[in-house]
Backbone as numpy.savetxt, mean C-alpha at the origin, in Angstrom:
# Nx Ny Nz CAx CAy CAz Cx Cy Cz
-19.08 -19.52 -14.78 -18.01 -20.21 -15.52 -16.71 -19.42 -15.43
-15.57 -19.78 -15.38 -14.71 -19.17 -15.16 -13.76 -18.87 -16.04
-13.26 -18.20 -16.20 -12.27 -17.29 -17.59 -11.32 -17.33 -17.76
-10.24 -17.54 -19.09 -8.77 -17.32 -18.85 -8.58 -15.99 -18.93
-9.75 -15.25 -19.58 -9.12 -13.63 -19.68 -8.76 -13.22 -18.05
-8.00 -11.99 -18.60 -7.69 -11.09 -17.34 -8.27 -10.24 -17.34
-8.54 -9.67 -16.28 -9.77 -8.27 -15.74 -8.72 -7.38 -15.34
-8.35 -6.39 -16.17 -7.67 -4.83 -15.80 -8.33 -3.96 -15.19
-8.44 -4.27 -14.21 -8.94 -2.98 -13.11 -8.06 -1.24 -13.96
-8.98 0.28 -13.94 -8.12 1.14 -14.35 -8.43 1.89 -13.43
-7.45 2.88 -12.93 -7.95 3.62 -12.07 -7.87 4.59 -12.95
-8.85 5.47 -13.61 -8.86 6.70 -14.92 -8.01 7.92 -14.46
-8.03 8.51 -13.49 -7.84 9.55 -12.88 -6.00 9.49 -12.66
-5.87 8.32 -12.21 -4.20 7.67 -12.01 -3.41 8.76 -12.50
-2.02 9.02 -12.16 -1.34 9.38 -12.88 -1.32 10.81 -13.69
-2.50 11.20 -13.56 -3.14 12.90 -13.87 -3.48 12.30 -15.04
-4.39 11.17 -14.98 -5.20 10.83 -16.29 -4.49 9.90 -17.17
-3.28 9.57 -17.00 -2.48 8.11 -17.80 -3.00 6.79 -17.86
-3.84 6.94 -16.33 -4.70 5.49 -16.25 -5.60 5.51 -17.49
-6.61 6.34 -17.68 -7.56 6.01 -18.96 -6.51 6.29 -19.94
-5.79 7.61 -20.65 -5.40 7.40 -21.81 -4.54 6.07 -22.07
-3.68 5.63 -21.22 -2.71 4.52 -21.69 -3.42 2.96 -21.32
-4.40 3.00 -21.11 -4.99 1.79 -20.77 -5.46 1.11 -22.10
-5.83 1.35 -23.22 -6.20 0.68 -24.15 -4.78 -0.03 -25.14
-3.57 0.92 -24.88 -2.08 0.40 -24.98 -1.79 -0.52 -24.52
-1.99 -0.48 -23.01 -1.78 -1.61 -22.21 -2.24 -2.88 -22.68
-3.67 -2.70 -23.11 -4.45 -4.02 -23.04 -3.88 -4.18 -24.38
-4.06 -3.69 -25.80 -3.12 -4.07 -26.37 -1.91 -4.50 -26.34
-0.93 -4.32 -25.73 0.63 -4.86 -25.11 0.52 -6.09 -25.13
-0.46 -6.24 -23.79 -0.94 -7.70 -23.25 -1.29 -8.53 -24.28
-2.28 -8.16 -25.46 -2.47 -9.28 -26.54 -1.47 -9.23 -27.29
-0.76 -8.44 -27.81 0.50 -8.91 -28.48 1.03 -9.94 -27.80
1.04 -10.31 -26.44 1.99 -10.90 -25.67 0.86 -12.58 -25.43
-0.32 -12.75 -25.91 -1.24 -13.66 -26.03 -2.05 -13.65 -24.67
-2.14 -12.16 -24.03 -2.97 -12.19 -22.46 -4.21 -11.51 -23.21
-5.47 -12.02 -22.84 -6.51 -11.34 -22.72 -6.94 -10.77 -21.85
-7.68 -9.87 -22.14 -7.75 -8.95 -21.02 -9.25 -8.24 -21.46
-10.02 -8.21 -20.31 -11.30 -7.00 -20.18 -10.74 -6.46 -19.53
-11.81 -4.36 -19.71 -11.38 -3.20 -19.01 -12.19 -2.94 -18.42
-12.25 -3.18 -16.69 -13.05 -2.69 -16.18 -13.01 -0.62 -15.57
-13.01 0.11 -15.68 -12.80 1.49 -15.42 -13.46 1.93 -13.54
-12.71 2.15 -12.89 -13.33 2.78 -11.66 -13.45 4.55 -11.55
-14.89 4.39 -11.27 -15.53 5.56 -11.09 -15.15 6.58 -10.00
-14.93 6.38 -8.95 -15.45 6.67 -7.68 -14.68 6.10 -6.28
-14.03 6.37 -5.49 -13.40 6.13 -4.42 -14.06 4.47 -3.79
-13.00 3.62 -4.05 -13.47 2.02 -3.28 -14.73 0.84 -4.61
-14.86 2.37 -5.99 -15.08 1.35 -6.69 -14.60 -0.15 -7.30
-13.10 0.51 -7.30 -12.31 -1.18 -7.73 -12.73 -1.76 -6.75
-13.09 -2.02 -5.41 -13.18 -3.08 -4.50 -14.40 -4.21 -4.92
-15.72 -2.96 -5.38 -16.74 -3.60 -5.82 -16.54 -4.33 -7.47
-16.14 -3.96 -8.09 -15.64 -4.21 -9.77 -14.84 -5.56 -9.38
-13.76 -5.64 -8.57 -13.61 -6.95 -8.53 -13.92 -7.48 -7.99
-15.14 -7.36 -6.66 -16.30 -8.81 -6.90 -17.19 -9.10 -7.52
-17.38 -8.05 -8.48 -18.49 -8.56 -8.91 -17.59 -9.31 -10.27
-16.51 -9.38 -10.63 -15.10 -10.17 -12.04 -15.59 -10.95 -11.27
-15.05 -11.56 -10.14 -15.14 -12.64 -9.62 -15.98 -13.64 -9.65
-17.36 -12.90 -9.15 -18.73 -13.81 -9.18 -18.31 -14.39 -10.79
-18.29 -13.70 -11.85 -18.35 -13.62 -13.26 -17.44 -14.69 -13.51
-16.55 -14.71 -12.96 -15.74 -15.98 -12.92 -14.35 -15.61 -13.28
-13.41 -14.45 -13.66 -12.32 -13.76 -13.37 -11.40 -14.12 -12.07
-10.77 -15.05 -12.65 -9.46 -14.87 -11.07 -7.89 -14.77 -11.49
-7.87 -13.55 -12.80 -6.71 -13.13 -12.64 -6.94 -11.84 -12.95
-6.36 -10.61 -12.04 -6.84 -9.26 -11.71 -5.13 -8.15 -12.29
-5.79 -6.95 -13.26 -4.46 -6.35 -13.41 -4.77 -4.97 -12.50
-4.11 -4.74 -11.98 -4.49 -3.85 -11.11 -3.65 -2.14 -11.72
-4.17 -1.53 -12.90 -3.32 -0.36 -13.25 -4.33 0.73 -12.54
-2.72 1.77 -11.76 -3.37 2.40 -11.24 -2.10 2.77 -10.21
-1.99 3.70 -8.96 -1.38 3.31 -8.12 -1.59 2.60 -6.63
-0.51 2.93 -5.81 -1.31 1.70 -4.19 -2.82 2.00 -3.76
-2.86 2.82 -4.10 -4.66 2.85 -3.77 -5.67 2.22 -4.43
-5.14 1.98 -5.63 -5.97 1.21 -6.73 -6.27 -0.59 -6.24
-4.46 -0.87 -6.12 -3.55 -1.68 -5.39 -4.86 -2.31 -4.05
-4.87 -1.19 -3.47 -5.41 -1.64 -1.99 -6.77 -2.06 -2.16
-7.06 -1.34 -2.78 -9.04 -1.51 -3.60 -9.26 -3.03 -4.11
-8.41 -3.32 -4.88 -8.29 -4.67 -5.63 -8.17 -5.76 -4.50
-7.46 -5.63 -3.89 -7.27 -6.69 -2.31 -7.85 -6.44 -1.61
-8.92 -5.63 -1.07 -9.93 -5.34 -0.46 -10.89 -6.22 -1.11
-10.84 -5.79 -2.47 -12.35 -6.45 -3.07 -12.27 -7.83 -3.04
-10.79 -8.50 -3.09 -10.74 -10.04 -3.22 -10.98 -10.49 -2.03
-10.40 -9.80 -0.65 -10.71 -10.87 0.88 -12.14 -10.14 0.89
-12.71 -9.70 0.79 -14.35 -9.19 1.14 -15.12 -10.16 -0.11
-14.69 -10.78 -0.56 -15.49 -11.85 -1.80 -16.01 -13.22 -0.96
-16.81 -13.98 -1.13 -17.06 -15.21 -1.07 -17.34 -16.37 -1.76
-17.29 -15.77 -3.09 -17.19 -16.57 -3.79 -16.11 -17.47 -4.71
-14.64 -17.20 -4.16 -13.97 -18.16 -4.71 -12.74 -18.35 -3.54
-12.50 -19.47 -3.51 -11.24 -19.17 -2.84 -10.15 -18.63 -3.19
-9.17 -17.57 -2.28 -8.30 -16.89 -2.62 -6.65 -17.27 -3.47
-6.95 -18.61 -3.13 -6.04 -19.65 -3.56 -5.93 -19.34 -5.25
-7.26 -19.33 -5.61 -7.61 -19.43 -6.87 -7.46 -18.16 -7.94
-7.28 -16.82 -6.97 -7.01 -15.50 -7.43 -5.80 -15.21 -7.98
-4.95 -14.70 -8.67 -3.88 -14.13 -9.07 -3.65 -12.66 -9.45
-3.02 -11.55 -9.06 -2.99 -10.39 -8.86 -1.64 -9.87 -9.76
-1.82 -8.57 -10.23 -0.17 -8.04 -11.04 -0.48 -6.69 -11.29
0.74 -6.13 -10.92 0.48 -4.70 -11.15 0.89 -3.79 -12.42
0.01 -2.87 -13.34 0.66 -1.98 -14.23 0.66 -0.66 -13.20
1.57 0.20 -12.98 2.19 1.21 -12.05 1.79 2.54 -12.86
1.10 3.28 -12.48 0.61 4.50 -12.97 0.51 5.86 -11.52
0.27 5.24 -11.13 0.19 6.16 -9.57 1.57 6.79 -9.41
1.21 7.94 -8.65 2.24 9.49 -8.08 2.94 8.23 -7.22
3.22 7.64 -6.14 4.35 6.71 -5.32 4.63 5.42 -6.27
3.76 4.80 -5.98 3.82 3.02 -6.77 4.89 2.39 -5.84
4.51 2.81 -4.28 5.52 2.12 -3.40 5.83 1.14 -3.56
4.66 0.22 -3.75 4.72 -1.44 -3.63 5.58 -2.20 -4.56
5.30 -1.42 -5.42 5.83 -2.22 -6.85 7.68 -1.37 -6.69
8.07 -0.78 -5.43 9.34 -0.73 -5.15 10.34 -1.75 -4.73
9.49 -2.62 -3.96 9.81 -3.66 -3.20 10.55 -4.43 -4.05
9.42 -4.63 -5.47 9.87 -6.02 -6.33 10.14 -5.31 -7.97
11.10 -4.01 -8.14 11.39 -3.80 -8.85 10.94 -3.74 -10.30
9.20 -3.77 -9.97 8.24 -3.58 -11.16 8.77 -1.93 -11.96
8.60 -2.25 -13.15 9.14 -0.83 -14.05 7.87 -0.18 -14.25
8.07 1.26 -14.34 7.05 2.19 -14.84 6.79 1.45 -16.28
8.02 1.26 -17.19 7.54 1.46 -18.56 6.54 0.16 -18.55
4.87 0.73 -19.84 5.01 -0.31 -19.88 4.57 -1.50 -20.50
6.09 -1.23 -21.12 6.23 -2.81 -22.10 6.98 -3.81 -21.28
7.77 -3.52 -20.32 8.43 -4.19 -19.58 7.62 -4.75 -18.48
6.87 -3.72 -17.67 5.49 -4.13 -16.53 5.05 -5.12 -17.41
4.52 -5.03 -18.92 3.79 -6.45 -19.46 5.05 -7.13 -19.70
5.53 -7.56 -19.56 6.35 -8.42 -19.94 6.88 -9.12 -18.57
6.63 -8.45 -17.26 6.70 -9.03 -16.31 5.25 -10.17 -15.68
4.55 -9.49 -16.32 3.25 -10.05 -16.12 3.06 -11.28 -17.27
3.57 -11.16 -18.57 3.66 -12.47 -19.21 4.64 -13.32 -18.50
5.67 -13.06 -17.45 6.11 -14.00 -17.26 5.63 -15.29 -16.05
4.72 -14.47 -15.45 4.35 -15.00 -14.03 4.81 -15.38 -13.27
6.09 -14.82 -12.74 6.90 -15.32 -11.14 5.83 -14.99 -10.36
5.51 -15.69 -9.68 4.64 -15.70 -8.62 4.75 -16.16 -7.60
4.99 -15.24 -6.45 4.75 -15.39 -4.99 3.35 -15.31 -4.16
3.67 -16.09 -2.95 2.25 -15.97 -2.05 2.57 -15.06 -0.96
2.23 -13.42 -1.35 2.57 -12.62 -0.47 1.36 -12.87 0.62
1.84 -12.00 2.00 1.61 -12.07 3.01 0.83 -10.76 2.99
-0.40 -10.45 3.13 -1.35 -9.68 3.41 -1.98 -9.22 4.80
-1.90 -8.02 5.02 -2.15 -7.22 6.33 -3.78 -7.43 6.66
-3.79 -6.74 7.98 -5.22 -6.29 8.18 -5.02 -5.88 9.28
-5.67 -4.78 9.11 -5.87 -3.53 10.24 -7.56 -3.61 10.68
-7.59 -3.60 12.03 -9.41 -3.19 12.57 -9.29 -2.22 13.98
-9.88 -1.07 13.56 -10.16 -0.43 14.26 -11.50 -0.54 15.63
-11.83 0.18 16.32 -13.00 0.15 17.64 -14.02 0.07 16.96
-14.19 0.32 16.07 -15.55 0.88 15.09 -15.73 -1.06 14.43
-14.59 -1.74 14.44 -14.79 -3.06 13.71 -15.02 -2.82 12.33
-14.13 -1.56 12.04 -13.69 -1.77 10.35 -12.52 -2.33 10.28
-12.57 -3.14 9.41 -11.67 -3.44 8.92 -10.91 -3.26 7.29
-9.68 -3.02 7.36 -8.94 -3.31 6.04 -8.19 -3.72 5.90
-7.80 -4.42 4.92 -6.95 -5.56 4.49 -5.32 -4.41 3.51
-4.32 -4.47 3.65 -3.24 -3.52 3.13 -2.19 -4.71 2.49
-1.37 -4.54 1.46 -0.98 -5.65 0.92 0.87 -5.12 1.53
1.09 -3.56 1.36 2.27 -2.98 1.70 2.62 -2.24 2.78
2.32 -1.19 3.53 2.27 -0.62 4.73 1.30 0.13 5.29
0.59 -0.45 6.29 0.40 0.66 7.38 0.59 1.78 8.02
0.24 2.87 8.61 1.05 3.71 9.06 0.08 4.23 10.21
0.65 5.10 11.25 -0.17 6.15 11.80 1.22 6.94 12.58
0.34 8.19 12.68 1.37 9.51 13.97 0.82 10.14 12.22
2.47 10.46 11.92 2.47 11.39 10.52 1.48 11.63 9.30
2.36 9.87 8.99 1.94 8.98 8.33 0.50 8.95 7.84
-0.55 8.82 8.94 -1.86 9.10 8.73 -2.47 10.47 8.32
-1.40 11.73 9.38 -1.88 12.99 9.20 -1.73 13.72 7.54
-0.81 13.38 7.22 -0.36 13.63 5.98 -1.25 13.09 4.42
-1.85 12.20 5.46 -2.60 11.23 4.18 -4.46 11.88 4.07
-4.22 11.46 5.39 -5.83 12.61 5.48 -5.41 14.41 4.42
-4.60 14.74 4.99 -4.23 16.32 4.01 -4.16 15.66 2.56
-3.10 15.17 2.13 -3.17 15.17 0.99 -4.31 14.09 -0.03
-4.98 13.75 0.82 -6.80 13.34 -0.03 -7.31 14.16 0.04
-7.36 15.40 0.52 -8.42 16.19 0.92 -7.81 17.29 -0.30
-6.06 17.22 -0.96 -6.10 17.86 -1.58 -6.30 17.63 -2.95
-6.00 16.01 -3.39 -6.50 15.16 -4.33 -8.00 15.53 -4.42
-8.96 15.16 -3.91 -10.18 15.41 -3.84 -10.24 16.78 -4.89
-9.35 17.97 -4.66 -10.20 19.60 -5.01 -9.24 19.24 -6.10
-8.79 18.16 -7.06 -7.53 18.06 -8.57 -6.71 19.01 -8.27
-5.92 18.86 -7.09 -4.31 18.77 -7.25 -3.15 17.27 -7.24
-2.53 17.56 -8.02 -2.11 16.36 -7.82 -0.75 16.53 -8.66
0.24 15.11 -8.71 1.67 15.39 -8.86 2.46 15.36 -8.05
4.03 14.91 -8.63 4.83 14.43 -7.83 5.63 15.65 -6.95
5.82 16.77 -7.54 6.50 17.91 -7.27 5.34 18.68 -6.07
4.34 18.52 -6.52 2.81 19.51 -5.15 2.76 18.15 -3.87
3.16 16.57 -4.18 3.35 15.58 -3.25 4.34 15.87 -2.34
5.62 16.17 -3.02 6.48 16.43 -2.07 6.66 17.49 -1.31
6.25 18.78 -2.25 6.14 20.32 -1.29 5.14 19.97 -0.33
3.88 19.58 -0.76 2.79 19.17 0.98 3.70 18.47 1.68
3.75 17.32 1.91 4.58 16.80 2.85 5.27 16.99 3.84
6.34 18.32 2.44 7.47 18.80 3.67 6.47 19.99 4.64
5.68 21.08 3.98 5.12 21.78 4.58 4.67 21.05 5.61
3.88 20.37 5.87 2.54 19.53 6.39 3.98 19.12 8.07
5.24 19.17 7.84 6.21 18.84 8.44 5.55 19.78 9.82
5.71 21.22 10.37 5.71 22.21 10.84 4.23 22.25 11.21
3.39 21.22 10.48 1.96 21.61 11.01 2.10 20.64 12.39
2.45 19.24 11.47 2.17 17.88 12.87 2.40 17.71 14.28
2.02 17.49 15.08 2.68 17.72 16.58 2.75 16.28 16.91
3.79 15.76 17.37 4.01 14.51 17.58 3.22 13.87 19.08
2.57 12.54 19.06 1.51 12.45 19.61 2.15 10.88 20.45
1.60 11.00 22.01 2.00 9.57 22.90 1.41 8.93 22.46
1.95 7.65 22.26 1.16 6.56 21.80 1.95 5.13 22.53
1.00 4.20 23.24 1.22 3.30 24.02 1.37 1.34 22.82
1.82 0.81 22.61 1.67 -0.35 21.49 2.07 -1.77 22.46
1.56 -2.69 21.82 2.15 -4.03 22.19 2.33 -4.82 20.59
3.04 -5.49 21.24 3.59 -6.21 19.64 3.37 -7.93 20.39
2.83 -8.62 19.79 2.34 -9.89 20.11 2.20 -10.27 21.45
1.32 -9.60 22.08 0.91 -9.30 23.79 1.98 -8.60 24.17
3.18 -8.49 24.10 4.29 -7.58 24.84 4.12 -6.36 25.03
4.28 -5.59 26.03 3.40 -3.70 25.81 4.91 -3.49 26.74
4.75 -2.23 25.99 5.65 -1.47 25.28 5.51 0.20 25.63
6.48 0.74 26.89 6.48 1.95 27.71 5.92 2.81 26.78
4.72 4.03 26.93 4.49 5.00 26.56 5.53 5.55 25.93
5.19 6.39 24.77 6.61 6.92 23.89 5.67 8.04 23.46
6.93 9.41 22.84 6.22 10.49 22.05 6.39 10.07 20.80
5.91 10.09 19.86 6.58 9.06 18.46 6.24 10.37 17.26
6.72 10.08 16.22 6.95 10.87 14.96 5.72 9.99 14.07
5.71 8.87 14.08 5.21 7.78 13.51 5.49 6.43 13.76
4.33 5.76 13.33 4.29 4.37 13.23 3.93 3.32 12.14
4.92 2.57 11.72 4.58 2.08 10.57 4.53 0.10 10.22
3.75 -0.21 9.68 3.45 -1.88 10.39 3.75 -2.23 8.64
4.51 -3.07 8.40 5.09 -3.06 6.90 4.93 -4.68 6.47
4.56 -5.23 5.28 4.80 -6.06 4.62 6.17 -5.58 3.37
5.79 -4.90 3.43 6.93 -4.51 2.25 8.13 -3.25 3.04
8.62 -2.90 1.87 9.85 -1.85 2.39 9.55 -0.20 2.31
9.03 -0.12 1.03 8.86 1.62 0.63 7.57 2.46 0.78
7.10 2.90 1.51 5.93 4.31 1.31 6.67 5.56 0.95
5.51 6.49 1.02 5.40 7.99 1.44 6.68 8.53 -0.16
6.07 8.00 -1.56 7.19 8.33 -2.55 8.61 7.90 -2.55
8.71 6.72 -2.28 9.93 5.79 -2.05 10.84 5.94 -1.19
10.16 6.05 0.44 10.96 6.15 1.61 10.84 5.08 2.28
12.14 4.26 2.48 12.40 3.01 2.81 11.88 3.04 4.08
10.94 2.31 4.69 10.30 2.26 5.81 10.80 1.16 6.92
10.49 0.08 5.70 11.53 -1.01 6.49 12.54 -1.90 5.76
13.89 -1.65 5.96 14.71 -2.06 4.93 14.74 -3.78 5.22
14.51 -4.15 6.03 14.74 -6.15 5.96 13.26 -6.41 5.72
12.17 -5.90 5.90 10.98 -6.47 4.98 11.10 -7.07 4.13
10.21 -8.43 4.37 10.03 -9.70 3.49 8.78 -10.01 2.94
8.00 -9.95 1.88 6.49 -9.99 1.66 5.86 -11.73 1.48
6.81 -12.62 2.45 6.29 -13.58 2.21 6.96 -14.73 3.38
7.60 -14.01 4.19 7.93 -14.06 6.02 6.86 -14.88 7.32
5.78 -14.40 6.78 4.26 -14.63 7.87 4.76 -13.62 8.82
5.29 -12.44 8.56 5.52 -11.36 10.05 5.59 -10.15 9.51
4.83 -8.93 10.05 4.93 -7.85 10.09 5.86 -6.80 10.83
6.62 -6.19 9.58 7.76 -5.34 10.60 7.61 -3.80 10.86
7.88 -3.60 11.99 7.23 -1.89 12.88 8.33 -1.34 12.98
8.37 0.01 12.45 9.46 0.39 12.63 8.51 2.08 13.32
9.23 2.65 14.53 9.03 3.70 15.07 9.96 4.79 15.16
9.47 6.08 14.80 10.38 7.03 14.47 9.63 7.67 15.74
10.64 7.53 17.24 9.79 8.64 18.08 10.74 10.34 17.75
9.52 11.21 18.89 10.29 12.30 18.94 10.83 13.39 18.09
10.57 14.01 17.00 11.95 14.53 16.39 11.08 15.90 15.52
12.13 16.43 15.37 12.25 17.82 14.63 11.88 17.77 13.35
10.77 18.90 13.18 10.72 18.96 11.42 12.28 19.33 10.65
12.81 20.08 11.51 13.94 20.40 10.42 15.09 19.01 10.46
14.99 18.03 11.56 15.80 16.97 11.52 15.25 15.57 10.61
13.57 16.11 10.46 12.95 15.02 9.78 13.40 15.64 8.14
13.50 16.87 7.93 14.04 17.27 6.25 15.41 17.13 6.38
16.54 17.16 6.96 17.80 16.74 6.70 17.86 15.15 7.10
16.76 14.42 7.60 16.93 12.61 7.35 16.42 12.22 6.15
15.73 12.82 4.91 15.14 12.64 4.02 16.30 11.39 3.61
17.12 11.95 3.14 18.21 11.11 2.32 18.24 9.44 3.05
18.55 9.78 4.42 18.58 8.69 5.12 17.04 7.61 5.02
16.12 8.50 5.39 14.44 7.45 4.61 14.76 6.76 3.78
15.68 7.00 2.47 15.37 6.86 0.85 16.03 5.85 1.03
17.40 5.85 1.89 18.46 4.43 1.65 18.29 3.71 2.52
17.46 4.07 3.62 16.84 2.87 4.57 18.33 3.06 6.15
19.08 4.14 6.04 19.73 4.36 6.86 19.56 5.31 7.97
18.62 5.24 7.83 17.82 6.23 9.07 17.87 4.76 10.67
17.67 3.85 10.18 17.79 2.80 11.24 18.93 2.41 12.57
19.87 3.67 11.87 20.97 4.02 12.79 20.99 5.55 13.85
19.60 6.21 13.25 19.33 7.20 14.21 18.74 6.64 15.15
19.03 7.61 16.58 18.98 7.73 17.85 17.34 7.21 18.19
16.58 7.91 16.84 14.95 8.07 17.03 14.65 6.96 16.55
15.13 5.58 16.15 14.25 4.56 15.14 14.42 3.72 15.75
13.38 2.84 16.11 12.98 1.61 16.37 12.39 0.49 15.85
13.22 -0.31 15.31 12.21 -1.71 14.54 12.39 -2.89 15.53
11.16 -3.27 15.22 10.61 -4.87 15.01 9.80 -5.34 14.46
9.67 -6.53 14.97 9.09 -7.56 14.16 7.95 -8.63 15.16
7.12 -8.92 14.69 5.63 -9.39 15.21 4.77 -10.22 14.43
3.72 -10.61 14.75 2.32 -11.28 14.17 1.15 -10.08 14.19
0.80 -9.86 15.63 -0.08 -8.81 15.89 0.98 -7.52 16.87
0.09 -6.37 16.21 0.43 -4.73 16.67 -0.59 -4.32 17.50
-0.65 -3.55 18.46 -1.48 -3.09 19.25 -1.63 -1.60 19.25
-2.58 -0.43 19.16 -1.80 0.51 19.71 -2.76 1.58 19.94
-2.87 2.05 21.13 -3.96 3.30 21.66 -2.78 4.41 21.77
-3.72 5.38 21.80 -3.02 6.99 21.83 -4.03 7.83 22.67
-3.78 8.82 23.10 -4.72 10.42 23.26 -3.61 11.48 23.44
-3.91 12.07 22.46 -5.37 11.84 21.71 -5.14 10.91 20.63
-6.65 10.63 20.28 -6.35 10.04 19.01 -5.89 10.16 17.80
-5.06 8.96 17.04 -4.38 9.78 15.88 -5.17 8.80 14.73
-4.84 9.66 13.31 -5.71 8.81 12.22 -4.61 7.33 11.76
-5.23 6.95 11.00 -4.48 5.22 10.95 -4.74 5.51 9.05
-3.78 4.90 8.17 -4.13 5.16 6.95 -3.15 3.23 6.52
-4.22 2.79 5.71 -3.19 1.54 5.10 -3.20 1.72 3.61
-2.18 1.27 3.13 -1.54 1.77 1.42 -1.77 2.86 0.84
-2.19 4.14 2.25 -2.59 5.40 1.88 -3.70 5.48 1.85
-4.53 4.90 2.11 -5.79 4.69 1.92 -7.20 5.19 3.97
-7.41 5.75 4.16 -7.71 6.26 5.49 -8.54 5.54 6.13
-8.57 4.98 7.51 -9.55 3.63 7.99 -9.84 4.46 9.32
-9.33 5.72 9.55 -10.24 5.69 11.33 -9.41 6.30 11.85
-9.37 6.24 13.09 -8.37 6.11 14.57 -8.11 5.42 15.15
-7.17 5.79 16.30 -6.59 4.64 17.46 -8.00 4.38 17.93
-7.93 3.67 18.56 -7.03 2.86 18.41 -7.32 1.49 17.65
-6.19 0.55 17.59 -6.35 -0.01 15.61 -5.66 -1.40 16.42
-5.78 -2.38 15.42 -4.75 -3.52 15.88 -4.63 -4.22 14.23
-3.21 -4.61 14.42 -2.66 -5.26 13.11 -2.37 -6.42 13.29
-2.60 -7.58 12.06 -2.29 -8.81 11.92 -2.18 -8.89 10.94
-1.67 -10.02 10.65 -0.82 -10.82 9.71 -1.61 -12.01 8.94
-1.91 -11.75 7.76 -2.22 -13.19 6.98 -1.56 -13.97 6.35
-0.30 -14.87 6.69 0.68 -15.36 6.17 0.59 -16.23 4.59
1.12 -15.67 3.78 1.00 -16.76 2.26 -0.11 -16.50 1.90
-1.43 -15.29 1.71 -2.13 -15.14 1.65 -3.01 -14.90 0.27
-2.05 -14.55 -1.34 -2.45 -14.67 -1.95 -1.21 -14.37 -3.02
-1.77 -14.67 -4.42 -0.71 -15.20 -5.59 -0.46 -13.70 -6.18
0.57 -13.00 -6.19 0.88 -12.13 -6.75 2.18 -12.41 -7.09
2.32 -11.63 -8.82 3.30 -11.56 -9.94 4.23 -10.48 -9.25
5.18 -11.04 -9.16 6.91 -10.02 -8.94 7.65 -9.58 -10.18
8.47 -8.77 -9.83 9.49 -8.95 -11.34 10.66 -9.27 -10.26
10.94 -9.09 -9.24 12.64 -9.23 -8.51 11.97 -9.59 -7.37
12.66 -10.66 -6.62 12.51 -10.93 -4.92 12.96 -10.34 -4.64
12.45 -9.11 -3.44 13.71 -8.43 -2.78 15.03 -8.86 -1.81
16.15 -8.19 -2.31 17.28 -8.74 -1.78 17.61 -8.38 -0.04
């Protein structure tokens, strides 16, 4: 039978532990505001994926996803890996607790949050456009905001591995990063973008975007549209750690698109082998190696905005 309550996915750990303490606030917020809500709590790496199919079976098809993009990615994982309802029928919204909360950059979702509920009582709702990445291995994952690999991936593998031993924070996010700069060695990588292939390049990274912001609010792709039917690639070949820390500024305002090293477009499907091989990570989340291919699920499911991006 199916439910008007809402199922709050929490990610506990979120936030250096804000997910569990502020989660019973939250759900309170929400009933002041006349939303019901169950708390489901995730344990364990890819538990939200399972927690919301098994809401689902239960009859749940409106999902709060608190937590950050990883939580994010878990929740949309668990909905296209479901069979029991159509996706049509799902509705998705985010409370923002996570160290980036890229996604919720795009559409100007607020940390605070009485305002996050109050975006979610209102229900603007779009049918964003949902990724999917499959690697040689025939895994697949589904990413709602960006893709990445070269850096992108290397950086993400390090900093889970340092999450994993409880470090965590926005200030130890950004010192890895830049360190992690001086480790990476930039790697050839060959791509096609909707059968078109595309001369061997040395690249910095590669990034396949529904939305605009990763990596702690670095504009990845500034004309990203989350509801287009097209995925936009933007390639940073070539370049210097010390030229990649004096472009920082330029990442943040999306004006890096005028350096020598950046390349965007725009596609349906991404292609892309390397050697060696490099790791592939979607909403931060780690799926493999090259080589990987990306597509596009156009209008793919109902998620709450607070701003269309301009």
């Amino acid at each position: 039978m199916i439910t008007s309550k809402w199922l709050l996915i929490v990610n506990p750990s979120s936030g250096n532990g804000k997910g569990r303490s502020d989660s019973k606030n939250v759900q309170n917020l929400l009933l002041q505001k006349g939303v019901e809500t169950d708390i489901f709590y995730s344990e364990y790496s890819g538990h939200s994926s399972v927690l919301v199919q098994q809401a689902i079976e239960k009859g749940y098809r409106k999902i709060i996803s608190m937590g950050g993009d990883g939580t994010l990615n878990e929740v949309v994982n668990g909905i296209f890996n479901q069979l029991i309802a159509s996706i049509n029928e799902i509705t998705i919204a985010v409370i923002p607790v996570g160290t980036g909360n890229d996604w919720c950059k795009t559409f100007n979702i607020p940390k605070d949050y009485k305002q996050a509920v109050d975006v979610i009582v209102r229900e603007k709702v779009i049918r964003h456009d949902i990724g999917v990445a499959e690697n040689e291995n025939n895994k697949k994952r589904y990413f709602i905001n960006i893709a990445g690999l070269g850096y992108d991936g290397f950086v993400t593998e390090k900093i889970s591995k340092m999450k994993q031993s409880g470090s965590g924070g926005k200030l130890f996010y950004l010192l890895w990063i830049t360190w992690y700069l001086f480790q990476y060695k930039n790697t050839k990588i060959r791509f096609k973008i909707d059968g078109k292939e595309f001369p061997e390049e040395e690249i910095f990274t590669l990034s396949v975007c529904n939305c605009r912001f990763n990596g702690d609010g670095m504009m990845q792709a500034p004309s990203a549209l989350p509801d287009d039917g097209m995925l936009n690639i933007t390639v940073m070949k070539k370049i210097s750690p010390f030229k990649s820390i004096i472009s920082l500024p330029k990442m943040k305002d999306g004006t890096f698109v005028k350096m020598k090293e950046a390349a965007l477009y725009t596609g349906k499907t991404v292609e892309v082998t390397s050697s060696p091989q490099v790791i592939t990570e979607t909403d931060g989340e780690l799926i493999g190696e090259t080589p990987v291919r990306f597509s596009i699920i156009p209008n793919a499911l109902n998620v709450i905005i607070n701003q269309y991006p301009q």
